[in-house]
N, C-alpha and C positions, 0 to 999 in steps of 0.2 A: 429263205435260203435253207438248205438242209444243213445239219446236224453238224456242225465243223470237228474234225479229226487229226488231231495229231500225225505227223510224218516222220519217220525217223531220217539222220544219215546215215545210210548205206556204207560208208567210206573208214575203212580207217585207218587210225591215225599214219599220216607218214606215205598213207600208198593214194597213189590214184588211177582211179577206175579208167580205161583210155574209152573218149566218147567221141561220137559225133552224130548231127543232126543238120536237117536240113528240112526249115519250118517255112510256113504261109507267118510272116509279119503283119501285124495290124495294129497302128500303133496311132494316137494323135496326144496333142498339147497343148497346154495354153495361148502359145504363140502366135503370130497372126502365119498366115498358111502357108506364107515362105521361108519358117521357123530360123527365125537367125542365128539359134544355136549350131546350123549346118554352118555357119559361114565367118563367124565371129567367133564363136564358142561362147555365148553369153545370150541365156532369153531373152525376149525384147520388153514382157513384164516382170521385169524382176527374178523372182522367181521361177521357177518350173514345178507344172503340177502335170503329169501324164497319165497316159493308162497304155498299156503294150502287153496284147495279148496273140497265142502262137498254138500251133498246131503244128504237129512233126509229120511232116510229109514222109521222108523216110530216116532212120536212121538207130543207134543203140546206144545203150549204156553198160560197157561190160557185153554181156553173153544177153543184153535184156534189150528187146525190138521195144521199141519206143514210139512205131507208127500210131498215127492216130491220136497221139495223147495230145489234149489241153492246158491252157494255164492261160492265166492272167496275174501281171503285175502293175497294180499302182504306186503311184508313187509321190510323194511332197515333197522339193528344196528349196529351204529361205533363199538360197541363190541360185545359181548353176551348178549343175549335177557336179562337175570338176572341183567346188570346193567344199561337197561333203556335206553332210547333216540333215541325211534324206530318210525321211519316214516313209517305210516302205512295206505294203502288203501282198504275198505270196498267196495265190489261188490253183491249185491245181482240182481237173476234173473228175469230179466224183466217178466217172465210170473205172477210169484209170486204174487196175492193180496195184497192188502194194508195192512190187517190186519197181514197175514203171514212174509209181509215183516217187518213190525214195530216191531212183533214179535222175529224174526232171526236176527235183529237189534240191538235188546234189547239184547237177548242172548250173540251175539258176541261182542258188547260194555263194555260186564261186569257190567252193570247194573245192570241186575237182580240177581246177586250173581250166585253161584254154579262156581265150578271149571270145566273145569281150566281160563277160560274167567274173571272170577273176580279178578283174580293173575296176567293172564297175561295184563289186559291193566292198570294193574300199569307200567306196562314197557313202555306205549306208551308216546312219548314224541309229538307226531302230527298225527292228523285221519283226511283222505280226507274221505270222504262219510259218511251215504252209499250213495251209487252210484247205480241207476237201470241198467240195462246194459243186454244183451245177450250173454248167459253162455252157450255155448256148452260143455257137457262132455257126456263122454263114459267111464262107469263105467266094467271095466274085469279085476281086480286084478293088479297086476303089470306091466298090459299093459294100467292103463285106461289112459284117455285124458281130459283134460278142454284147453279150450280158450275162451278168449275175443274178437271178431275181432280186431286188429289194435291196440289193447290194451297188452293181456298176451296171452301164449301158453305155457303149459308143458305136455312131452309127455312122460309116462313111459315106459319102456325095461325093461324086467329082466336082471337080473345077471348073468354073460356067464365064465364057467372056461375055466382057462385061458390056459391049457394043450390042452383039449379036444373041447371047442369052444360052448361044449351042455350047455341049460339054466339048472342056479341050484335056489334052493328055498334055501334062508336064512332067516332065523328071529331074532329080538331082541323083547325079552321077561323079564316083569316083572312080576317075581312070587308076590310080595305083590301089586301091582299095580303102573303104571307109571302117571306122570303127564299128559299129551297129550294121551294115549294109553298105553293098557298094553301088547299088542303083535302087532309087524309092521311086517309086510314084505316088507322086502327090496327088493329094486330094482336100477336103476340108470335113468339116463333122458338121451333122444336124442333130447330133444329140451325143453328148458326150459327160459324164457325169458320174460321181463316187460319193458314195456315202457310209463308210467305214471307219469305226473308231476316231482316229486323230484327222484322217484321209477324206475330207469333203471337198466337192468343187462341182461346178459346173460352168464347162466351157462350149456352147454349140460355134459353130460356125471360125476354128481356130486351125491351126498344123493339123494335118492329116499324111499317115503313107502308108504303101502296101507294098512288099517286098518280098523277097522269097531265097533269104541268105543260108549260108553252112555254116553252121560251128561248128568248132573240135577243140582237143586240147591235144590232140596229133598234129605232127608235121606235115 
């Protein structure tokens, strides 16, 4: 991995920068591939170990075009993300500007408000980075790819019936809107894996999705 760099917040005190984004989602988890966190609120190993990494399709931070930027977050919780005490590592792309990175920093810290980034790092119990780094991803629906060199790799595969062996399309859909996304397509992973500091796992063949949501911290 290259050379890890310091990011600052951009933000201060008191003010918030108005954002919004609208990324290519890639995300999977421990869970077996119908993740019962969607349905229960509660992993089905205990646990939740993830990885969810994004590319801003279009969108800003402030006066700052945020297209194209990168990131990856891993993540550890002895339970479900809902009660907190999650070891959490922040990867933005090394290509990324300063300004864009401070920006997507900001975003994904929860700092600058809007959901669901401001909910979830009430959950966070410890944040490595951000961390600059080289993000390779390959964004094709429920095939796409990110890695870290040396660092993470998770590799989507559709969903194969289990008669017939052909790829099938499944989704889970919220009609009123979901917290993270409101339609995933599911998939599962053939190689999904982190090895950072506290943050180790390897999960192949578990929850997979591929989504394509808007944040904001505007109305």
């Amino acid at each position: 991995m290259g050379q890890a760099t310091a990011v600052s917040d951009s933000s201060a005190p008191g003010v918030r920068t108005p954002w919004r984004i609208n990324v290519h989602n890639v995300e999977a988890c421990n869970c077996s591939p119908g993740c019962n966190c969607q349905f229960t609120g509660f992993p089905d190993k205990g646990g939740c170990e993830a990885l969810i990494g994004g590319q801003v399709q279009e969108g800003n931070f402030g006066d700052v075009s945020l297209a194209g930027v990168r990131y990856v977050i891993a993540f550890i919780y002895p339970k479900a993300i809902h009660q907190g005490g999650g070891s959490v590592a922040l990867f933005i792309d090394e290509r990324a500007t300063r300004e864009q990175a401070e920006g997507i920093a900001t975003i994904l810290s929860g700092k600058a408000g809007g959901m669901p980034f401001e909910a979830l790092a009430g959950t966070f119990g410890s944040v490595d980075g951000p961390i600059r780094a080289p993000i390779e991803m390959t964004l094709a629906g429920t095939r796409s790819t990110f890695r870290i060199p040396g660092v993470l790799e998770l590799t989507q595969t559709p969903l194969r019936d289990a008669v017939s062996g052909q790829e099938k399309s499944v989704q889970i859909v919220y009609p009123n809107g979901g917290f993270f996304w409101n339609v995933g397509n599911v998939a599962t992973t053939a190689a999904m894996q982190c090895d950072y500091g506290l943050i180790r796992f390897r999960h192949p063949g578990g929850f997979a999705s591929y989504s394509t949501p808007t944040w904001s911290n505007q109305a």
